[in-house]
N, C-alpha and C positions, 0 to 999 in steps of 0.2 A: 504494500500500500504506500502511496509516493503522496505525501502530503506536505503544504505550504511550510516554511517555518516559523516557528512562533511570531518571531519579531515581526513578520508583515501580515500577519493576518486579521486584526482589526483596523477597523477606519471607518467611519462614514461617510456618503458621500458629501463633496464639495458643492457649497449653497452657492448659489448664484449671488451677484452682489447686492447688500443691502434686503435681503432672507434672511427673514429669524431664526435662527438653530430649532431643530424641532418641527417648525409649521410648514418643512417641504412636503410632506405628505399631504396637506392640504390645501397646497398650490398646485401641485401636478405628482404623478406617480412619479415613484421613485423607480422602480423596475424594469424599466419599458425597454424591451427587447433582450432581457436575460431569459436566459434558457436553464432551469433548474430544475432537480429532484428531489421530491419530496416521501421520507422513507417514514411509514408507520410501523410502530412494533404494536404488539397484542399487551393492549394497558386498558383499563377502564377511561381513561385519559384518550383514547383513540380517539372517540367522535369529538375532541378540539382541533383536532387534524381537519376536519370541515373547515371547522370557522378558519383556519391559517390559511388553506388553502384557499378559500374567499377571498381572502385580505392577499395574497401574494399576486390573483390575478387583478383585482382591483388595484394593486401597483404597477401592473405591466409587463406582468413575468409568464412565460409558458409554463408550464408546469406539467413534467411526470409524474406520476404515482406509483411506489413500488409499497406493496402492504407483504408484511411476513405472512405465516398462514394464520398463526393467532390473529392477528391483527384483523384478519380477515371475518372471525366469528365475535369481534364487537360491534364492526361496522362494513358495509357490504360493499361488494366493488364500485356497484350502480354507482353508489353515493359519490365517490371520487369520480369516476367517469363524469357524470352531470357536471359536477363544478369546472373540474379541471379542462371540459371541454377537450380532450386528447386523451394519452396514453395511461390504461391502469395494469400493472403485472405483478405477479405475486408468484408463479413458478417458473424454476430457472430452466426446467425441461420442455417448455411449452412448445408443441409441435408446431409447424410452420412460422416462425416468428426468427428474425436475425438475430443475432448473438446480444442479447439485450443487455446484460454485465459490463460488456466492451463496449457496444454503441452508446450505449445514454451515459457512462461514466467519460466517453470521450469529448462528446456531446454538451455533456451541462457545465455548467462556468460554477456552478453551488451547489451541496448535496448539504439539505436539511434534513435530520430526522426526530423525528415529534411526533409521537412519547416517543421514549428510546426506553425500555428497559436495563434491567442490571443484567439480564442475559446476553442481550445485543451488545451492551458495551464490552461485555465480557470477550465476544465474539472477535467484536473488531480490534479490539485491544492485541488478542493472539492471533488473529490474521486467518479464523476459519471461516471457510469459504462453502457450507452445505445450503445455501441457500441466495434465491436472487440475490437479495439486500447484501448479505455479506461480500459475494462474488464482485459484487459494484464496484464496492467499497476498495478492496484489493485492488483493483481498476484505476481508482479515481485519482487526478491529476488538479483537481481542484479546490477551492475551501471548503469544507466539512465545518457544520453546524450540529450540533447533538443536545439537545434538550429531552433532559431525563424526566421519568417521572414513574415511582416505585413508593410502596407504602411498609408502614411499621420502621424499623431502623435499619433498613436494608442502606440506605445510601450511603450512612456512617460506618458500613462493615469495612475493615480491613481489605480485604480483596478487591471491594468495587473502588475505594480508595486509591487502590493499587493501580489498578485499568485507568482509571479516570485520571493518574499521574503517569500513566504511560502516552495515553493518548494527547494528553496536552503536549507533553515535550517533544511530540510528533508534530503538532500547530495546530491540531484539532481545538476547534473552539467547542470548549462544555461548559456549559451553564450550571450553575448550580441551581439545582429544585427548591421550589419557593416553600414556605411553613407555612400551615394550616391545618383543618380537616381533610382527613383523607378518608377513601372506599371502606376501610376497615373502620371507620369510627374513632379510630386514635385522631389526635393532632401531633403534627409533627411534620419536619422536613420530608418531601416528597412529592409538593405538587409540583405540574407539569409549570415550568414558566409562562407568564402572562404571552402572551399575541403581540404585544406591542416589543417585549422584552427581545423576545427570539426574533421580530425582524429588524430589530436596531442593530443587533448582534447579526444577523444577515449582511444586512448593508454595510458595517462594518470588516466583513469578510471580505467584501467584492470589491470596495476602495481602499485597499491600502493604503497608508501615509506614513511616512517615515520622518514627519517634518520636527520632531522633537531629539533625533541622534544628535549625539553630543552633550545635550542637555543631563543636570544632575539635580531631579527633582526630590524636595524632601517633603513627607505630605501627614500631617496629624490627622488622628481619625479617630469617632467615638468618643465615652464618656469618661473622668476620671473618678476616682471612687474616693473619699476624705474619711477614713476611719474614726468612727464615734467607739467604738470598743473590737478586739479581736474577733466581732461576729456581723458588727454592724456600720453602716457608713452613710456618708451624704453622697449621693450623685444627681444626676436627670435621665431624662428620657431618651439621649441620641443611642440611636443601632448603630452608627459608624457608618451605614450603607452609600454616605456622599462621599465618606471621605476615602473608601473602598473604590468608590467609582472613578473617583479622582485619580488615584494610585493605580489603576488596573487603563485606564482609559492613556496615563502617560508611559507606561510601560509597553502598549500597544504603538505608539507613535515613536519608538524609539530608545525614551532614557532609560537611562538608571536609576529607579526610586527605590528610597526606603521610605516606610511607612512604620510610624510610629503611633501603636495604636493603643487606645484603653482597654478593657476588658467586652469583647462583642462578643458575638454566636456567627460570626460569619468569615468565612476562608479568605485564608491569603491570596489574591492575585497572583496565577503566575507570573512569572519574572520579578516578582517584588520581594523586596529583603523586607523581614518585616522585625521590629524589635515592640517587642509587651514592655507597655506599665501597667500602672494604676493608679499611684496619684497624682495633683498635678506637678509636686515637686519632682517625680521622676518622670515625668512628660516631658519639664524643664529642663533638668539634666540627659535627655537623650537628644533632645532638640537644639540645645547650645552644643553638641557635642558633636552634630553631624553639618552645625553651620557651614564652616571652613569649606565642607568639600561640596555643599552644594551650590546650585547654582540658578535655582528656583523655590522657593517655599511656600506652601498652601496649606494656610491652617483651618482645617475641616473641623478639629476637633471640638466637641462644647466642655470645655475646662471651668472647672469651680471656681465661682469666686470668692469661698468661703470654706474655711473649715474648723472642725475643731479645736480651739484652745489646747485643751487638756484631756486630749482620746484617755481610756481607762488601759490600766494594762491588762485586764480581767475582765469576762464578759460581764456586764452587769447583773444581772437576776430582779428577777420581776419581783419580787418577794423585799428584793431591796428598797432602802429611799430610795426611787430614780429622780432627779435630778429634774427641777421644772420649769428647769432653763438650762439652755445646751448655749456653750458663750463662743464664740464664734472668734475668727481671727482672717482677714483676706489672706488671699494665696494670691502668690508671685506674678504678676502681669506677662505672662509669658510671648505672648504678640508685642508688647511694646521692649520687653527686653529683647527678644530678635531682632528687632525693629532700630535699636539704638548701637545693637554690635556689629549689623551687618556690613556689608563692604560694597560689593557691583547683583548680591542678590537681590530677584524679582521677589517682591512678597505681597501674598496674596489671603485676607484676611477673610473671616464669613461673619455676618449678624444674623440669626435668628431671634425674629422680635413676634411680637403678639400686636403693635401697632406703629405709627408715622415710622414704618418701614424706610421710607426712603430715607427722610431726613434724620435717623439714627444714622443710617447705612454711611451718608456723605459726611456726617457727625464724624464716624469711628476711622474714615480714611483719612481726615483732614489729621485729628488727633494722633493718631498713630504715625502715620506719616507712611501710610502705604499706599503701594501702587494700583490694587487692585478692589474690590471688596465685593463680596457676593452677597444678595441679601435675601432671608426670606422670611415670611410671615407664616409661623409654623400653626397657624389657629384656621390659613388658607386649605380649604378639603385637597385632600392630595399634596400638600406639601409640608405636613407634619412628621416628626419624628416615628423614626419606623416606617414610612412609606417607601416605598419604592420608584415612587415619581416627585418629582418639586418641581416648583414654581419661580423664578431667581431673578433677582432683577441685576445686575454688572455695573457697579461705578468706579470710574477709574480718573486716574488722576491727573485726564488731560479736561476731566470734568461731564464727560460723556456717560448719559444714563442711558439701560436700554432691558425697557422688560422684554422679559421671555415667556412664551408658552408655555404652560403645562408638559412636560413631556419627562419622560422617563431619567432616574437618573445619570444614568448609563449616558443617555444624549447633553442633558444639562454639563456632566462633566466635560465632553468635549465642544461645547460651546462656550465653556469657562477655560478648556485651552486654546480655543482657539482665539479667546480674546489675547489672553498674554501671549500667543505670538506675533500678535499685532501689534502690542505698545512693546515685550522685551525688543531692546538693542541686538542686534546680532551678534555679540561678542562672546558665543559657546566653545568651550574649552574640548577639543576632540581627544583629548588621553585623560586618563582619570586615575588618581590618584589614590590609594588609598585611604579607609577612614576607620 
């Protein structure tokens, strides 16, 4: 199986000029005249393969259909055939029909498969070939798209861990499965990824950009946690999933990031060096530490601005006096201290507000004295903490505001690089240094 390399196989397409990031979809298809396959596995998640399949020809894509045989007794061929308007195949023996493995993997520019099983990845991972789908696969000269979706703690096991780190380092783009309710009634990681998720991750497949090589981004992410006793702490509500997006969306374009994160439930980016903390003073201390060698800074993370005086060294006990006043003490201004050490770094601040959004926003960039500020108003539906899409508005420090779209985060992040490579200087250092 001959697949892309890591390094070039995200990107989205390039907007035309004066195009909001996000709303090309709703100016014109994005698609129009790709030639793609579309690979279903046997998952209760099968009949969202419709709805993809809807949404990829209403961008302007041809679309094959290859269904395994399970796949084939959640959802009927008919069904694909209708949408797809063209080719549906599911056996690799099919009498009278050309070598379908070979031709449509030579054929398609993108091979999506949604659901994908822990089976199938299994499959492609070792490179067996008993069936269409697989046999493609082996074929395929193209980007590969793989959106899983498996129930109970199947996704967490070791082995599909395994596959799933094999396949990346191949350039195979996998998605990680979303948390929710699933078939079985548990909740838990396993659903199949949003429609919107998987064709951003598409389109990114199919435009490469390599416009951030050289660069050495360093990106906070997540929440920090300020210890009230050995069991208990202060933090908030951030999942880290922007500052993830961020880090995974610059690693795609090129650099070298590290990503210094709080405490999340959510994987490391390939290509990303990742160092844990937890509080903010160890946020602080990882972040002055990796200044020197970077050469862009994006602070995603929501760090405390307060903590405990006097944590206990002892959990407290309920049964005890507790305390009915917790005395508080600020933590280290970690964006103004970066901000005052730095040297030819771009630095790139975030405000999450609940209101006068903007005029915080151009508040925090004037005070701080940064170049960049992203802002969002986390009480806006869909752009709260823990979602998977935001709302952002970019103020930057030539004075220039510019809302954006609703759109997923995965897309927000590279509309927030693509802003900084419109105001950084072109002065990217091509050998790197250790740090």
């Amino acid at each position: 199986m001959s697949m892309i390399p890591r390094r070039k196989r995200l990107k989205p397409t390039q907007k035309e000029q004066g195009d909001a990031p996000g709303a090309a979809s709703a100016l014109r298809p994005r698609l129009i005249g790709r030639r793609l396959v579309l690979g279903v596995c046997g998952s209760i998640a099968a009949y969202k393969a419709l709805l993809l399949l809807r949404r990829l020809k209403a961008e302007g894509a041809a679309v094959r259909v290859v269904l395994t045989q399970s796949a084939a007794k959640f959802v009927t061929p008919l069904s694909f055939e209708v949408l797809s308007q063209g080719s549906v195949a599911s056996d690799l023996f099919a009498a009278g029909h050309e070598m379908r493995h070979l031709a449509w993997a030579e054929e398609a520019q993108a091979i999506v498969i949604a659901p994908c099983t822990a089976h199938t990845i299994a499959k492609i991972a070792l490179g067996l070939a008993d069936d269409l789908l697989g046999s493609l696969m082996l074929a395929a000269q193209c980007p590969i798209v793989i959106a899983p979706a498996m129930d109970g703690g199947m996704w967490d096991h070791p082995t599909v861990q395994g596959h799933v780190a094999t396949l990346r380092e191949r350039g195979v783009v996998v998605l990680d499965p979303e948390v929710g309710p699933l078939a079985s009634g548990r909740t838990g990681r396993g659903r199949l990824p949003e429609e919107g998720t998987i064709l951003d991750a598409l389109i990114e497949a199919l435009s490469p950009r390599q416009d951030f090589m050289g660069e050495r981004v360093l990106v906070s992410a997540g929440p920090t946690q300020e210890p009230i006793d050995p069991v208990r702490y202060l933090s908030n509500r951030s999942s880290g999933k922007m500052g993830y997006a961020v880090a995974e969306a610059a690693a795609a374009r090129g650099a070298e990031v590290v990503l210094v994160t709080g405490p999340t439930a959510l994987a490391i980016p390939p290509g990303v060096q990742a160092v844990a903390v937890k509080t903010t003073e160890e946020m602080h201390k990882a972040l002055t530490g990796h200044l020197a060698w970077s050469t862009i800074v994006i602070m995603a993370a929501a760090v405390a601005d307060f903590r405990p005086a006097r944590p206990a060294g002892q959990k407290i006990k309920k049964d005890a006096k507790f305390p009915t006043a917790l005395e508080l003490e600020p933590t280290v201004d970690i964006l103004t201290d970066l901000a005052d050490r730095r040297t030819t770094q771009f630095l790139v601040g975030f405000a999450a507000e609940t209101q006068d959004l903007v005029s915080h926003a151009q508040a925090k960039l004037k005070k701080k004295g940064l170049d960049l500020v992203v802002g969002n108003n986390v009480l806006t539906e869909g752009s709260g903490f823990g979602s998977d899409t935001n709302q952002i508005i970019l103020v930057d420090r030539t004075g220039r505001l510019t809302e954006l779209p609703l759109m997923s985060k995965r897309m927000a992040a590279h509309a927030l690089l693509d802003r900084v490579r419109e105001l950084k200087p072109d002065n990217r250092v091509r050998t790197s240094p250790g740090h």
